[in-house]
N, C-alpha and C positions, 0 to 999 in steps of 0.2 A: 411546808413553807408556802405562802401566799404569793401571789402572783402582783404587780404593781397596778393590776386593774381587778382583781377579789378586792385588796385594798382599798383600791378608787370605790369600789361597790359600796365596802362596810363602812364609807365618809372618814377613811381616814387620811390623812398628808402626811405621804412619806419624807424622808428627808429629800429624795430624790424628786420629789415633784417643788421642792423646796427651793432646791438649788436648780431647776429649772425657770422655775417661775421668777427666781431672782435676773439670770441670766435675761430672760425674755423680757422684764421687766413688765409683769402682767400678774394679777394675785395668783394664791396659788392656789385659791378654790375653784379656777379657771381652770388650770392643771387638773386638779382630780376629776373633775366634772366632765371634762374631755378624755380624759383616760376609762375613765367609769361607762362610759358611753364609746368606748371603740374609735375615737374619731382623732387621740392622740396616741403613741405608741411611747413609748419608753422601754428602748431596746438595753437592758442591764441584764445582763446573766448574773446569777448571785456568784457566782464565783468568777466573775472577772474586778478583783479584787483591787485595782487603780485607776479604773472607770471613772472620768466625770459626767455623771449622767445628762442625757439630753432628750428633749422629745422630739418626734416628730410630726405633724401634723396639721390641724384648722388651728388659725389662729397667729401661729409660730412662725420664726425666722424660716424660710426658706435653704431646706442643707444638701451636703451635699458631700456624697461616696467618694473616694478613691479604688481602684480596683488594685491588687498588687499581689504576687504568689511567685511561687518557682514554676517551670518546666521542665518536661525533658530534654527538652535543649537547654537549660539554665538551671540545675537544680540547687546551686549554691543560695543559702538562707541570706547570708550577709548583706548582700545589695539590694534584698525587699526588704531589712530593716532598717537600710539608710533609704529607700522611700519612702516606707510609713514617718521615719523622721521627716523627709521632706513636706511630703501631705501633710500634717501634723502643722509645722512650721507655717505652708501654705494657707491654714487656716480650713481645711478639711473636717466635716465632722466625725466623719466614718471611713473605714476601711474594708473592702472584702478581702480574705486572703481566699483566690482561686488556686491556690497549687497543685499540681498534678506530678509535679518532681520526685527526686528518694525524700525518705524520709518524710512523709506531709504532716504525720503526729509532730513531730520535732519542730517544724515549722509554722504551724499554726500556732504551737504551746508558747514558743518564744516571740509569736505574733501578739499573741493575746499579753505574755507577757508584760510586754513591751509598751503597748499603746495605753495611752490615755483617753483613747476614742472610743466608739462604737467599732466593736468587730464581725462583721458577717463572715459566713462560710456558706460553702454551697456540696452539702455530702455526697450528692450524689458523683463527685469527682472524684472523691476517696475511693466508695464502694467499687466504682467501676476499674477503676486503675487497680482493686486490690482482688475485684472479680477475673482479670487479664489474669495475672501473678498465679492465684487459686487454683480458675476455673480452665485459663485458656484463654475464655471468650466475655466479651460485655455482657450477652445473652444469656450465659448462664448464672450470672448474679441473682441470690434468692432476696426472699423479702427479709428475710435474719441479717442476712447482708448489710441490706440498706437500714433498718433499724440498730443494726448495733451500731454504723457510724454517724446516725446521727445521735447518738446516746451517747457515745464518746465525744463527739464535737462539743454537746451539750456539756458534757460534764469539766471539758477543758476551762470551761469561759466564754463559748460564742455567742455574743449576744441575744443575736438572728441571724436565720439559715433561709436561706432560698431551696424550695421544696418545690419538686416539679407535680405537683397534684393533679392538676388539671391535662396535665397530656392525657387525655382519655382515648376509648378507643373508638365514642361519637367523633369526636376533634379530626382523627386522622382521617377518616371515614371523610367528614368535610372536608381534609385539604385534598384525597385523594378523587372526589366527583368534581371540586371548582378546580383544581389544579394550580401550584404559582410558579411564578418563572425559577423560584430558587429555593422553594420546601422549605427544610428545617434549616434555620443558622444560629441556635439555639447550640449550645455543647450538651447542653443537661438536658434540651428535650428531644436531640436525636437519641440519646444513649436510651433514654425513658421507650419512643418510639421504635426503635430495634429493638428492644425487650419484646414491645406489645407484638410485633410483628413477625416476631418469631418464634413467641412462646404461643400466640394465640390467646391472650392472655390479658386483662383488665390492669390496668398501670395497680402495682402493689403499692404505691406510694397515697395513691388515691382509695385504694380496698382497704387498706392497714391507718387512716387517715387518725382515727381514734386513738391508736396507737402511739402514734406522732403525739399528740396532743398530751397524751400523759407524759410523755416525755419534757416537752416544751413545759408544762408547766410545773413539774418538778424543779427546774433549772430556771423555770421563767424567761424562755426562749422566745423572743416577739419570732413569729412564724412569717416568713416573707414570701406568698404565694407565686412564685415563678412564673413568667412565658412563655414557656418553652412552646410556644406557637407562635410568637411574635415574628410581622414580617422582617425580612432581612433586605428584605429592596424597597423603593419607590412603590412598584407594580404592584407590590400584594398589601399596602397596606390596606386595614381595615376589610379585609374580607372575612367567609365564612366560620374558616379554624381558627383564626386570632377570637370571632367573637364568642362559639362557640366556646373554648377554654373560658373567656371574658366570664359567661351566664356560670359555669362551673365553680369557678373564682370565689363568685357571688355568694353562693351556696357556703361553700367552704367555710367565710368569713360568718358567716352564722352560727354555726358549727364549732367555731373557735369561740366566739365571742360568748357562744352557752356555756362553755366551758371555763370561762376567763382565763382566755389566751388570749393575748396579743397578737396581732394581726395586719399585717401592710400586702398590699397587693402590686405586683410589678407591672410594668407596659412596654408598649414598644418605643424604639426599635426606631425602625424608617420609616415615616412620614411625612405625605408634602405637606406644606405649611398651610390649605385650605383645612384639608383633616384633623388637624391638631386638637383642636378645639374641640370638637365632636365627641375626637376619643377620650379627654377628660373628665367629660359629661358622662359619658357610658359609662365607663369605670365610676365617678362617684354614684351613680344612680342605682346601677347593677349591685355595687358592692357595697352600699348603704354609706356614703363618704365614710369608708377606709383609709386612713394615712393611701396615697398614690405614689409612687415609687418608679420612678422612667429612665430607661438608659438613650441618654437625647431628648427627644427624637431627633433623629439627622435627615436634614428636609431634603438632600440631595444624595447619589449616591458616586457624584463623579469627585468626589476630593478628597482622595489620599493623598495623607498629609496632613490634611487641614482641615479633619475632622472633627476636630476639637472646636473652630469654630461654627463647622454646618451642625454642629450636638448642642453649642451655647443658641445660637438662632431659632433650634426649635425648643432647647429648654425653656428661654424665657416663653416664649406665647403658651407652652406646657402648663409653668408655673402660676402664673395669670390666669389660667384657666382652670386652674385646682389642682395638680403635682403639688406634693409635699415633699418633696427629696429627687434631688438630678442624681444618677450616677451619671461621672464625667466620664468623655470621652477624650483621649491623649489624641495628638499629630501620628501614633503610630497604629492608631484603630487598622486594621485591614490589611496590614503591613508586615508587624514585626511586634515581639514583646517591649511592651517602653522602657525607656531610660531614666532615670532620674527628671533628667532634664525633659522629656514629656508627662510625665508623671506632677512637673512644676506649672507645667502649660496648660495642663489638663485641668487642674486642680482653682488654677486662677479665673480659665473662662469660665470654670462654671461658673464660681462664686460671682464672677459676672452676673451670669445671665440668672443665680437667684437673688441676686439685689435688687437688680430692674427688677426684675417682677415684683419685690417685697415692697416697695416703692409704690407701686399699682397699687396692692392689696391692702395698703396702709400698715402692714407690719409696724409694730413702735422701733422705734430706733431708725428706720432705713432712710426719711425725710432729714430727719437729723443730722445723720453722716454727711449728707449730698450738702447741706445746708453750711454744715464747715467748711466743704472743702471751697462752696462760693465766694464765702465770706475771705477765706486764705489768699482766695488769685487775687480778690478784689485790692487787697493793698499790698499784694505781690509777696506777700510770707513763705517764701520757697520751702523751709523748715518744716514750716506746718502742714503745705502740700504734701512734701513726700512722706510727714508722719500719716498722712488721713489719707494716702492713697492704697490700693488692692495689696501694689507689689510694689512696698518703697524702697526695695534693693534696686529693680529695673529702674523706676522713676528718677531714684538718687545717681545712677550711672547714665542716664540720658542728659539726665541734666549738667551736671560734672564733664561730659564729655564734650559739649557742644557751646558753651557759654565760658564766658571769662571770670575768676573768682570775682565776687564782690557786686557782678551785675546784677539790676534790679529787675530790665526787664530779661525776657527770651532772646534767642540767637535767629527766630524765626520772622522777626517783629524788630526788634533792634531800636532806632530812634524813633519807628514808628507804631508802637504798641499802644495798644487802645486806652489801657487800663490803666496805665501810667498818666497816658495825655488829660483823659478827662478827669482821672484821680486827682490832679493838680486844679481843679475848678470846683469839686467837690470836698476837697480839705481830707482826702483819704490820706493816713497816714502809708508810707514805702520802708517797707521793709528791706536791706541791704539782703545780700545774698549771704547764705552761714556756713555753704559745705565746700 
């Protein structure tokens, strides 16, 4: 079976670039011709069989991950299927499931199930957790290991897999002579780098890469290149082992794209907000603009809690700068496993912070939205406000709570609202209040 960028090669439009290009409202020989060339992704595993397909990439709406799985502290399925509903609901294009709980087969299977989104996985959490079990130890996990689960992942449904390739044994080498204040804060690229460091031994993920490859493209697995070097503080952004992995990245995505495989490249991490910029450039330059893929960046590192905002602040100048895809960050980043309810927070800043951006980039459709909702205050259509707002559940109960039924203007403003006064010299029609 053909991969949705062999396709894009041999000039044909799948349905799935079909129904993307509808969505994006742009032709859809824009679609192939972006997929054809590596520079849009279309994460569809053919056997995720209730998928509505989406791309990612030049061109496109700016999207955007939810992260969601069990733990060993949490290993009940139930409440990451009422967040994938939630994200879902939220307007979320994707979901990772990171589980590391019992059962991860069971929970992925009814993840993938379940969603009508894009589902990622990341194997190397399988393998390791089932190298524990096996072996004892993380360290004795073989390459058969890691290849049978991503071939299992593959074969469930997973879209795209975040693959930690790049943890090389130059990389550590690098982080081990500049040194940073906090190393790996990676999950998948310490377990990769305890491998290497114990076995003496060239990351198998990176040796066996071809491997992979036949894999992913059997299934049509878009290959989501991992950071497992990305900094985890302020202090290390942009140094040696983030770039080093970065130039590796590079390589990779050549290598995929010989092959027609699909191919997104991850980022970091923490970054101050002068950096940001830079680091997107890298990435599209190094890695030939590859769909860009960033968890934040979170421009600061003092806000537990409110991480969800410092991850929208640097997503947007992220996105502006070429990111194709925010994974969000919840209020519980650094904390605790989220809730529902950060999982809802999570989900909304980002789609924040890739609207503004979309807005910049001229995205179609995003001037337009913004352009409703002006036209709405203008003659005071509360209705239509909280239909055209992010989150018209929050919007509709702000508003319900703090104004009197029937009022036209705000409870903020009162007799003296702007939009009202001048509306009346302007011949703007007022809409009553409706909720």
């Amino acid at each position: 079976m053909s991969t949705q960028m062999q396709l894009a090669r041999e000039g044909k439009i799948t349905d799935a670039m079909k129904i993307i290009a509808e969505s994006e409202k742009i032709p859809a020989e824009e679609i192939r011709t972006g997929v054809a060339q590596g520079l849009i992704a279309i994460c569809a595993n053919v056997n995720h069989k209730n998928l509505k397909p989406c791309g990612v990439g030049k061109g496109l709406r700016t999207k955007v991950n939810a992260n969601i799985g069990t733990s060993s502290t949490y290993p009940d399925i139930e409440p990451e299927l009422a967040k994938l509903d939630e994200a879902i609901k939220c307007g979320a294009d994707s979901v990772m499931d990171l589980s590391t709980g019992n059962n991860i087969d069971t929970s992925r299977r009814k993840i993938i199930e379940h969603s009508t989104i894009m589902v990622g996985t990341v194997p190397i959490y399988q393998a390791t957790v089932a190298a524990i079990k096996n072996h004892g130890a993380i360290v004795s996990m073989t390459e058969d290991d890691l290849l049978k689960t991503i071939e299992t992942q593959a074969k469930d449904g997973a879209d795209f897999m975040t693959i930690h390739c790049g943890v090389t044994r130059a990389a550590i080498e690098k982080l081990r002579s500049q040194r940073r204040e906090m190393d790996i804060v990676s999950r998948g690229g310490s377990f990769i780098a305890g491998w290497i460091l114990h076995n003496e031994r060239e990351n198998p993920l990176y040796e066996r890469y071809d491997d992979i490859l036949d894999i992913c493209s059997k299934y049509d697995v878009t290959i989501s290149l991992g950071d497992g070097m990305r900094p985890g503080c302020i202090a290390d952004a942009t140094d040696r082992a983030q770039l080093t992995e970065l130039i590796t990245l590079g390589d990779l995505v050549d290598r995929a794209w010989r092959r027609g495989v699909q191919v997104m490249v991850e980022g970091p991490g923490h970054v101050p907000y002068d950096q940001i910029a830079a680091n997107m450039k890298l990435e599209k330059r190094l890695c030939r603009n590859a769909p860009f893929y960033v968890l934040g960046p979170l421009v600061t590192d003092i806000a537990p809690g409110y991480d969800h905002i410092t991850a929208a602040i640097g997503g947007t100048l992220a996105a502006i700068s070429g990111a194709d895809f925010l994974c969000y960050v919840t209020p519980a980043e650094h904390l605790c496993l989220p809730t529902i309810e950060d999982v809802h927070d999570g989900v909304i800043v980002s789609r924040i912070a890739a609207h503004a951006a979309d807005l910049v980039k001229g995205v179609n459709g995003a001037r337009d939205w913004d352009l409703q909702m002006a036209r709405a205050r203008k003659i005071l259509d509360w209705d239509e406000q909280i239909k055209l707002a992010i989150d018209p559940d929050l919007a509709r109960k702000k508003r319900s709570a703090r104004n009197k039924f029937g009022e036209t203007a705000c409870s903020m403003c009162g007799d003296y609202c702007a939009v009202k006064i001048v509306g009346k010299y302007f011949d703007a029609p007022i809409f009553p209040c409706g909720d």
